[in-house]
C-alpha positions as CSV (number, residue, x, y, z in Angstrom):
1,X,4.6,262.5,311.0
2,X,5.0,260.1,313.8
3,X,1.2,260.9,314.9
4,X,0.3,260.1,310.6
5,X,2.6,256.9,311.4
6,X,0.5,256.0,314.1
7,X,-2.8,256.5,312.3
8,X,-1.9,254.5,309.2
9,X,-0.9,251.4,311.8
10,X,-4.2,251.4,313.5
11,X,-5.8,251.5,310.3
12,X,-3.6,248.7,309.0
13,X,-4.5,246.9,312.4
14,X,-8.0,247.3,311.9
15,X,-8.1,246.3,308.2
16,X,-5.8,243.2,308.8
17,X,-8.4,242.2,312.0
18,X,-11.3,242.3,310.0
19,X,-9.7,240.4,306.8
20,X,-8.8,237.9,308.8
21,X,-12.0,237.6,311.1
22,X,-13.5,237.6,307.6
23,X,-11.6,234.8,306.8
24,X,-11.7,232.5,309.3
25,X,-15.7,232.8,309.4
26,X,-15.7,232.2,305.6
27,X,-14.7,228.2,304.6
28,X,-13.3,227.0,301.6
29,X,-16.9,225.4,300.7
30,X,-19.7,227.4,301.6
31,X,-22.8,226.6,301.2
32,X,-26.2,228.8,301.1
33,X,-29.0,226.7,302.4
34,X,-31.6,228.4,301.5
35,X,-30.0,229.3,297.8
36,X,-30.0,224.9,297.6
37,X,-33.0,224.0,299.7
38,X,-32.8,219.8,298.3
39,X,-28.8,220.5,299.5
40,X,-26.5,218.1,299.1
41,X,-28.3,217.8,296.1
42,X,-27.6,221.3,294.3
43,X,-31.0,221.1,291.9
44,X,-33.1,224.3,292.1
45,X,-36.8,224.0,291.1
46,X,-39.2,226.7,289.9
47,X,-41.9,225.7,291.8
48,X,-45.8,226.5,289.7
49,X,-48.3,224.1,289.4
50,X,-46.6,222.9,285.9
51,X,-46.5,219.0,286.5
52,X,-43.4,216.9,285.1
53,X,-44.9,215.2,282.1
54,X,-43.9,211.1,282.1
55,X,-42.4,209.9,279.1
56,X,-45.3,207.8,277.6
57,X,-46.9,211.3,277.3
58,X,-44.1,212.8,275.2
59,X,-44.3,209.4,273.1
60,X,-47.8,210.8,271.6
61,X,-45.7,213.1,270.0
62,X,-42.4,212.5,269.8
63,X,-42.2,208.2,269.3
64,X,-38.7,208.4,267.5
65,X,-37.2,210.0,270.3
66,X,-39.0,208.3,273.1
67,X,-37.7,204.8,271.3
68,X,-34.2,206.0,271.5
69,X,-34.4,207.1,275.2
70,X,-36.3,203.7,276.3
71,X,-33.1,201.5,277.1
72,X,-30.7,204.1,277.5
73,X,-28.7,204.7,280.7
74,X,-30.9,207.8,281.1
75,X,-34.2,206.0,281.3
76,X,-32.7,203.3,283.7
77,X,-31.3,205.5,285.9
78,X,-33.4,205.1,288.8
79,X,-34.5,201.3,288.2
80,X,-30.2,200.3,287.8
81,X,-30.3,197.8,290.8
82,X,-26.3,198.2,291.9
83,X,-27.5,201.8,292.3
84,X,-30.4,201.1,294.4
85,X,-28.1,198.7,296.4
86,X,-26.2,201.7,296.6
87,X,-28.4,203.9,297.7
88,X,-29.9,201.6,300.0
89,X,-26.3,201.5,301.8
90,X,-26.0,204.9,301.6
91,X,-29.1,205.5,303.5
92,X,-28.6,203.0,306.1
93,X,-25.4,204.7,306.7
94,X,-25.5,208.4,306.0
95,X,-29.7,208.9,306.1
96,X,-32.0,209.9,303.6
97,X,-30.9,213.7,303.5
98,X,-27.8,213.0,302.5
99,X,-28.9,210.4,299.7
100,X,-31.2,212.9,298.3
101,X,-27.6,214.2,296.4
102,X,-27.7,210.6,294.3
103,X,-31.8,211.0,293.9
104,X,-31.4,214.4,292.3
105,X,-29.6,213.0,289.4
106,X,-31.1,209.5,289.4
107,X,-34.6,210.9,289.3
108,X,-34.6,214.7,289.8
109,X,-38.7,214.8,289.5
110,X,-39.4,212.4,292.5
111,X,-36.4,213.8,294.5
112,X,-37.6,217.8,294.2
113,X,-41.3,216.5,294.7
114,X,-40.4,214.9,298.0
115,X,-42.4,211.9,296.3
116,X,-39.1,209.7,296.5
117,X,-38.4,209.0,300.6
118,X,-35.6,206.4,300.3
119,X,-34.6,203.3,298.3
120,X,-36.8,201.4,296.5
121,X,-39.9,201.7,293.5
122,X,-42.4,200.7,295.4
123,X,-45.4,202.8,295.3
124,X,-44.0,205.0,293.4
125,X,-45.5,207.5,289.9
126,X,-44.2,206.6,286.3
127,X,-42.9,210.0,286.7
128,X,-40.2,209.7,289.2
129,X,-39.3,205.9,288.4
130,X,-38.6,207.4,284.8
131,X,-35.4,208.4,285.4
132,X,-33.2,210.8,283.7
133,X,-36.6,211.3,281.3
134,X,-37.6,213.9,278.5
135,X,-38.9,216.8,280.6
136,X,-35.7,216.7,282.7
137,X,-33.7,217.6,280.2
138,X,-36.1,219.8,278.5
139,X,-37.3,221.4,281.7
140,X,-34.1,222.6,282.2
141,X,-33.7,226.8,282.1
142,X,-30.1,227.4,283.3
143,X,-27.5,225.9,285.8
144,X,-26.0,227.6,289.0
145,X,-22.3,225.9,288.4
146,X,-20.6,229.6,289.4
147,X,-22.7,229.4,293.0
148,X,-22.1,226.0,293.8
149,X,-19.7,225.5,297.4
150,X,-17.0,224.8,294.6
151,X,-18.1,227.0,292.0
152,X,-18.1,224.3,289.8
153,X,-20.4,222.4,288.4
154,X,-21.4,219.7,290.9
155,X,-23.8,217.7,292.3
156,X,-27.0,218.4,290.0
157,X,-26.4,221.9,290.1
158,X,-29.4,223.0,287.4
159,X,-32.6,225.1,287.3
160,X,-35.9,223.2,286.2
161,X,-38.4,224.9,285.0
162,X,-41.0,222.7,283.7
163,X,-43.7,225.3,283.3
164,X,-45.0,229.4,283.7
165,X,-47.9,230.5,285.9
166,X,-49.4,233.5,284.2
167,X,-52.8,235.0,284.7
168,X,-54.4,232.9,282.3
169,X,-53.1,229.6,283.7
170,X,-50.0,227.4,283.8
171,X,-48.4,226.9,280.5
172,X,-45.9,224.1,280.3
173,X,-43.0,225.2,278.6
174,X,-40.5,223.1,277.3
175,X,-36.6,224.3,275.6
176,X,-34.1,222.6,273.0
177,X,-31.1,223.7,271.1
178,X,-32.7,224.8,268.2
179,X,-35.4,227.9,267.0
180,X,-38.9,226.2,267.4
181,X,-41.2,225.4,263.9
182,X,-44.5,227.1,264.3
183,X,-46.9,225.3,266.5
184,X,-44.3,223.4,268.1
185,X,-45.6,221.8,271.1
186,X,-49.3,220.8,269.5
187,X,-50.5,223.2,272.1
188,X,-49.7,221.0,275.0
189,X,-46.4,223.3,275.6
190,X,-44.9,226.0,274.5
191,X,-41.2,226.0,273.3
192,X,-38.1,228.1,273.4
193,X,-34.5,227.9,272.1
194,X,-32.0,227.4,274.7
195,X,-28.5,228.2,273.9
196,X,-27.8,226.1,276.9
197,X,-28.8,223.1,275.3
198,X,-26.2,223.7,272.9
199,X,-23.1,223.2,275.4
200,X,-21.7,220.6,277.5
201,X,-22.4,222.9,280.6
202,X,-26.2,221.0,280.2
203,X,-24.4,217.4,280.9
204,X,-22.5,218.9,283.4
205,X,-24.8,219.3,286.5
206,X,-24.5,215.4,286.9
207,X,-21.8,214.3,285.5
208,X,-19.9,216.4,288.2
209,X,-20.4,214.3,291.4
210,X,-18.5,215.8,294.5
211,X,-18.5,214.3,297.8
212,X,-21.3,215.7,300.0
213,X,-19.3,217.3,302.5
214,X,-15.8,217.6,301.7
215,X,-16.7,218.3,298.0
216,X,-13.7,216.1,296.6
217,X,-14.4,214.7,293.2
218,X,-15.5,212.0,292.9
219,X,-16.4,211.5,289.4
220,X,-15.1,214.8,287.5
221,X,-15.6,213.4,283.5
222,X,-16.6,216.9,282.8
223,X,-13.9,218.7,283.9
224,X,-11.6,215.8,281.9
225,X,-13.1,217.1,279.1
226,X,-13.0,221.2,279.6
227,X,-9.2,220.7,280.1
228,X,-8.5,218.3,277.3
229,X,-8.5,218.9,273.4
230,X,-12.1,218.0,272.2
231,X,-13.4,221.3,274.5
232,X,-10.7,222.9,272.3
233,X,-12.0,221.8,268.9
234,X,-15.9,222.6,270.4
235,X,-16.9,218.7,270.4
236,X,-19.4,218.5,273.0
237,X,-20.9,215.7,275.2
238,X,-23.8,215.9,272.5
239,X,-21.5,215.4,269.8
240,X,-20.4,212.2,271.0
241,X,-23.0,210.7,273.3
242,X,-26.4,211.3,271.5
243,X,-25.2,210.1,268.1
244,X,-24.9,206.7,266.0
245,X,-21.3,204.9,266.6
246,X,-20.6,206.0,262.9
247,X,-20.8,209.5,263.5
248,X,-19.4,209.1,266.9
249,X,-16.4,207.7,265.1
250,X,-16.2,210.5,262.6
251,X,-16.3,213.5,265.7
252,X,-13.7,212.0,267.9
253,X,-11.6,211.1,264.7
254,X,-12.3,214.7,262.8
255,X,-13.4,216.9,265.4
256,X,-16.3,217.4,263.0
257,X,-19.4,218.3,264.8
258,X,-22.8,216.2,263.3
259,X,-25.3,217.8,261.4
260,X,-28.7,218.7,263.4
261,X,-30.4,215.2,261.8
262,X,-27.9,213.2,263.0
263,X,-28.4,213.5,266.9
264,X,-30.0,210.8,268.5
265,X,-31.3,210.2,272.0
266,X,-29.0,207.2,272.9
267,X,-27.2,209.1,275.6
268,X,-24.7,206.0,274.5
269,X,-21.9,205.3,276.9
270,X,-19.8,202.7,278.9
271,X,-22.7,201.4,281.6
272,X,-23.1,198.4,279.3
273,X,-23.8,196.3,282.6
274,X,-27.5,198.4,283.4
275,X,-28.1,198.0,279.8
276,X,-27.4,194.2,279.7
277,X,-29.4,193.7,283.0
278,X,-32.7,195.2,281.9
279,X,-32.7,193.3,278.3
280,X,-32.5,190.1,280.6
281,X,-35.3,191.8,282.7
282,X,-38.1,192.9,280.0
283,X,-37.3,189.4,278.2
284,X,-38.3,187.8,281.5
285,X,-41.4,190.3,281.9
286,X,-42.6,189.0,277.7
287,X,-41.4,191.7,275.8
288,X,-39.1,190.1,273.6
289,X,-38.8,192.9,271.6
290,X,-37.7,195.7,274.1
291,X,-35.4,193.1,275.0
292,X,-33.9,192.8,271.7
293,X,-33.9,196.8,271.4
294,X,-32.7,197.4,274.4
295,X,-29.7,194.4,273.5
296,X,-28.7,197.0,270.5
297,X,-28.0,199.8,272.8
298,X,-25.9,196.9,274.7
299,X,-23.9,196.4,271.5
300,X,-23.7,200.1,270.8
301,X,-22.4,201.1,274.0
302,X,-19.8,198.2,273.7
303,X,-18.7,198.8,270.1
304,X,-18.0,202.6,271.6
305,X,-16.0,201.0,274.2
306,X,-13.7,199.0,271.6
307,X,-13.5,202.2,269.7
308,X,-11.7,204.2,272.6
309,X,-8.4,202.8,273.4
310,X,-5.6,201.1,271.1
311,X,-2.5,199.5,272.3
312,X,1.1,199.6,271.1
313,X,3.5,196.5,271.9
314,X,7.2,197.1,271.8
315,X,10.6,195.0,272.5
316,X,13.1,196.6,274.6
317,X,16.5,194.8,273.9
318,X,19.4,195.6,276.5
319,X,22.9,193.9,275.2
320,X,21.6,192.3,272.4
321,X,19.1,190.8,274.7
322,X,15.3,190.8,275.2
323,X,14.9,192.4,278.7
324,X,11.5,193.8,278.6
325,X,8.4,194.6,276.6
326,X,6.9,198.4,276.7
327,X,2.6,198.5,276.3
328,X,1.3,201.9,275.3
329,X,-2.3,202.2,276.5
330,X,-4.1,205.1,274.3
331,X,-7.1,206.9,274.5
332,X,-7.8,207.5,270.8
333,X,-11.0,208.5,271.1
334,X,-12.8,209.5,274.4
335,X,-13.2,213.2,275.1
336,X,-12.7,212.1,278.8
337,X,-10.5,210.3,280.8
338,X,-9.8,206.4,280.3
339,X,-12.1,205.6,282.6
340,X,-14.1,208.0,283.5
341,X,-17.3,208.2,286.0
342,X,-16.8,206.3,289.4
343,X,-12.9,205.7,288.7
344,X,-12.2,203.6,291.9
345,X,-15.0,201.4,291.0
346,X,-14.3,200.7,287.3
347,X,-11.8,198.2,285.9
348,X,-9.9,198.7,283.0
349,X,-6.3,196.2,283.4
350,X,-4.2,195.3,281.0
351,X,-3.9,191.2,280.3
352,X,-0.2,190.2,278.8
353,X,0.5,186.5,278.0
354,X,4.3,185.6,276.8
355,X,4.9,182.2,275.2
356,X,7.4,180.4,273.2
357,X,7.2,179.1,270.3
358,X,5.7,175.8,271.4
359,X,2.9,177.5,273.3
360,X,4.8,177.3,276.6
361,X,3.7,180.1,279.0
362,X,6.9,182.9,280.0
363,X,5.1,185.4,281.7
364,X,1.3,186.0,282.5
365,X,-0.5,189.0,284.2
366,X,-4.0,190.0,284.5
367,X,-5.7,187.5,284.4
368,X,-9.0,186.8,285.6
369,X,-9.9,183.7,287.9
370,X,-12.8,181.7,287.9
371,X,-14.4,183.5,290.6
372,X,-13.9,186.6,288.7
373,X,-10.7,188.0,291.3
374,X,-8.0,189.8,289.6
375,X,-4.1,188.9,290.6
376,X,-2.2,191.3,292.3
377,X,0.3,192.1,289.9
378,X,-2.5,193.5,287.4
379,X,-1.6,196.9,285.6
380,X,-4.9,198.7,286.6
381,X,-6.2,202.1,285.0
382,X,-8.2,203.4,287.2
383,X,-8.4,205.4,291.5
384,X,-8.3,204.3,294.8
385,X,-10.4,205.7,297.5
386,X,-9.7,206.8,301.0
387,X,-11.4,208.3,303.3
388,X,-10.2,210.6,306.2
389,X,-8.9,208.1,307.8
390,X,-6.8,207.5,305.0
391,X,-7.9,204.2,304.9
392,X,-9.1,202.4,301.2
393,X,-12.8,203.0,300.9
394,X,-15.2,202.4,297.9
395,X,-18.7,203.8,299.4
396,X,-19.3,207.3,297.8
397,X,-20.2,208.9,301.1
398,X,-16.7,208.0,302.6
399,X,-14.2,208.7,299.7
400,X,-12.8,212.1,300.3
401,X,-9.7,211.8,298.2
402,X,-7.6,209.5,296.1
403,X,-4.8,207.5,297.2
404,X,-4.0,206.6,293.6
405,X,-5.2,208.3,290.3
406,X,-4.3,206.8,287.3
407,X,-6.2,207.4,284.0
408,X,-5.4,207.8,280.6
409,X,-6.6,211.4,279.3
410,X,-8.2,212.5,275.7
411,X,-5.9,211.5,273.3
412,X,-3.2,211.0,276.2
413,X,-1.4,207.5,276.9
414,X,0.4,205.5,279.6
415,X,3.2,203.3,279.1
416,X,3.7,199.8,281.2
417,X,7.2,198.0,281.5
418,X,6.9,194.1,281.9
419,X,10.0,192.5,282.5
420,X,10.9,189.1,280.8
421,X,13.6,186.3,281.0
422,X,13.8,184.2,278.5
423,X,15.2,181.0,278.8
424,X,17.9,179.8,276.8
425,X,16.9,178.5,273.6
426,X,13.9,180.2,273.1
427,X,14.3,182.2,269.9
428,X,11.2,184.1,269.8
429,X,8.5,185.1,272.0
430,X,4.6,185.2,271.1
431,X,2.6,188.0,273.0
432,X,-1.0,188.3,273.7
433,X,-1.7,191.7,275.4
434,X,-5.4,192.8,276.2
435,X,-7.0,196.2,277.4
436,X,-10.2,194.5,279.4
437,X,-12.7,196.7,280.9
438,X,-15.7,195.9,283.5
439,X,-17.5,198.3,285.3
440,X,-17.1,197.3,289.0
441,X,-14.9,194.5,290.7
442,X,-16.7,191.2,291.2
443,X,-16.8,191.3,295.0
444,X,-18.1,195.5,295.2
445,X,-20.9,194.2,292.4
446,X,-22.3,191.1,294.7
447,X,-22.3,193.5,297.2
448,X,-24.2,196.1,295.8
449,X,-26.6,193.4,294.4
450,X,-27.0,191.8,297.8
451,X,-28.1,195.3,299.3
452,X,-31.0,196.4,296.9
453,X,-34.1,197.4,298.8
454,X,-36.0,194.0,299.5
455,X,-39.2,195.7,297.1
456,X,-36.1,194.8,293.8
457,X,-36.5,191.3,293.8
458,X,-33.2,189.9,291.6
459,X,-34.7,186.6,290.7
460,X,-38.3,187.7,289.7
461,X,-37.2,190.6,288.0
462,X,-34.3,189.5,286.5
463,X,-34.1,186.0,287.1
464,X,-30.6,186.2,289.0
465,X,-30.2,183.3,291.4
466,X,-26.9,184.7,292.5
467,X,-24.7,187.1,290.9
468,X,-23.0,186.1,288.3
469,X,-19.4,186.8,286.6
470,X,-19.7,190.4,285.7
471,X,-19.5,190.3,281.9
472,X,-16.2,191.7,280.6
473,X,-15.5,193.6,277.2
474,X,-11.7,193.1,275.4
475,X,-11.5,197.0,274.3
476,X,-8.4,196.0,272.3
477,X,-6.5,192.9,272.0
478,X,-2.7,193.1,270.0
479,X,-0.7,190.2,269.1
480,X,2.9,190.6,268.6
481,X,5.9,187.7,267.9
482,X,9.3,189.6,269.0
483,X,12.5,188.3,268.3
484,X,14.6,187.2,271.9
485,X,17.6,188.8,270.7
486,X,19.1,191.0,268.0
């Protein structure tokens, strides 16, 4: 027995070396090199000599679509200059290998071709200034979200496919959610049904964006909505995103999921700002018309925004008294977070003005100077970088966690206290309270602006002769007259 004893302990010795010499050599994030050769970008490519087709090609046959895509945040993906001031910094500060994580989901074509070799457009094909374009999206054959370093979806983390090499040539092949028509594709490509077209796990490659090292989250809008109650009810990205505002309305309101006409290719969401910029730049450039389209989308993407949140305004008496007033921020409609995206870059605060009857101002918060500056006593939805030096940081390559996290989920809300004192004699109290949303505080956009690549001229191309105040969008505005006591 005690020589059976002894057996079983050297076994157990042996066992518990080599688990633990297995885990020491194993880290929490591991990644497989050659598995991601474009790593920290996770893209994979199946290299043939099928080319990426540009847009204006798919136009030929597809001019409905290609109309909705031209002014969407997809097709200005790469050309947005606060993300080539971005990348710019990134670059100077990180290098070019580590940038090529933003390039694969700015302009996966140019970043998998190596044609793309820092910030900038110059010199380079309609191809890779295109963007988040048609054959991205339709060149995409599966996703590798389970081998990713945190078996997630992250950082791009899709197969293209843009084409087959057989032994009678390259056929360009090109996938959508739906069983193709006979002689789809005109013979210029072939197509196939994709179930994955058909699931938010197609949006989620990008809109996952993990630091490139430490793999902390830094934008994480789809996992908002996998744990929140529109995955639930099967409303997708799609359902929401690449429809009208009226049928947007009617799926996060419903949980109905459109018919097959009703999707569009508006990829419609909160980055009214690129949208706003490049109107301003093809009016400049003579196209009047763009402009105007592209001025739509503006409004479309900011009617969306008003159609998200909704605000509650309550008294809250103590003795008889008016002591406080209780704001109940809701997200009523967004199948993520409230924001979402780069959360310690976007702004959404809540403005409260109390006055008395005569107009006389009680209380005020939230309000935004002249020089576009927020107060310090603003209520802000939204995250607060640090790095590992737990220290406040905004760049993307140095945020490795959150010092504050604080956004409103799907159908979730927040509640904010603001403390008054009335003064004798008032008998009632006006209120003015406002959910205001911008994309980026003033100072982070001027600086973003002031780094683009020195090929992006500002005032040519947009006509900017500085940077001005960021526009802002009131999401909800609520009056409310409240008695001062009861």
């Amino acid at each position: 027995m005690k020589r059976i004893n002894a057996i079983l302990a050297a076994v157990t010795l042996i066992v518990c070396c080599a688990s633990g010499s297995a885990r020491s050599a194993s880290g929490v994030f591991d990644v497989d090199r050659e598995f991601y050769p474009y790593y920290p970008s996770l893209i994979k490519w199946n290299k043939s000599n099928a080319p990426f087709t540009p847009p204006d090609t798919c136009a030929n046959c597809h001019p409905l679509q290609h109309q909705e895509w031209t002014g969407s945040v997809h097709s200005l993906a790469f050309h947005d200059p606060i993300y080539q001031g971005e990348l710019n910094k990134a670059v100077k500060a990180v290098g070019h290998d580590i940038a090529r994580q933003c390039e694969g989901c700015h302009s996966p074509a140019g970043m998998v071709t190596g044609e793309i070799k820092g910030p900038g457009l110059a010199g380079l094909s309609d191809m890779a200034k295109a963007g988040v374009s048609c054959d991205i999206c339709h060149s995409i054959s599966g996703t590798t979200h389970w081998q990713t370093p945190s078996h997630e979806p992250e950082n791009g983390s899709m197969i293209l496919t843009p084409g087959v090499q057989g032994t009678k040539g390259t056929t360009l092949v090109k996938r959508g959610p739906f069983k193709p028509k006979d002689g789809c594709g005109g013979g210029f490509h072939s197509c196939e049904e994709s179930s994955l077209h058909l699931r938010a796990d197609l949006c989620a490659s990008c809109h996952q964006v993990y630091h490139y090292d430490a793999h902390f989250p830094l934008e994480a809008t789809y996992l908002e909505w996998k744990h929140g109650p529109y995955a639930q009810k099967e409303i997708l990205c799609q359902d929401c995103h690449m429809v009208d505002v009226e049928t947007f309305l009617r799926s996060a309101d419903e949980f109905k999921k459109p018919g097959r006409k009703e999707y569009r290719h508006y990829f419609s969401g909160a980055n009214y700002l690129l949208q706003y910029l490049a109107a301003g730049a093809v009016k400049k450039a003579g196209n009047p018309e763009l402009a105007a389209d592209i001025m739509k989308k503006y409004e479309m993407a900011v009617t969306r925004l008003k159609s998200a949140a909704d605000l509650e305004v309550s008294p809250v008496y103590r003795e008889g008294k008016l002591a406080e007033v209780r704001v109940r921020v809701k997200n009523i409609r967004a199948g993520h977070n409230l924001p979402t995206s780069l959360t310690n870059v976007r702004q959404m605060w809540l403005e409260v003005t109390a006055r008395d009857e005569k107009g006389a101002v009680l209380f005020e918060s939230g309000t935004v100077d002249p020089s576009g500056k927020l107060p310090e006593n603003v209520r802000m939805f939204n995250s607060d970088g640090m790095g590992n030096d737990f220290h406040f940081a905004v760049d993307p390559w140095v945020v490795t966690a959150f010092s504050r996290h604080d956004t409103i989920p799907p159908r979730g809300y927040k509640d904010v206290f603001y403390g008054l004192s009335v003064p004798p004699g008032v008998a009632q109290v006006n209120l003015e309270v406002k959910l205001r949303y911008r994309q980026a505080d003033q100072q982070v956009a001027e600086a973003l602006l002031g780094a683009v690549p020195k090929d992006i001229d500002l005032k040519e191309i947009y006509g900017l002769e500085k940077v001005p105040p960021l526009p802002v969008v009131d999401m909800v505005v609520k009056k409310a007259a409240v008695s001062s006591s009861i």
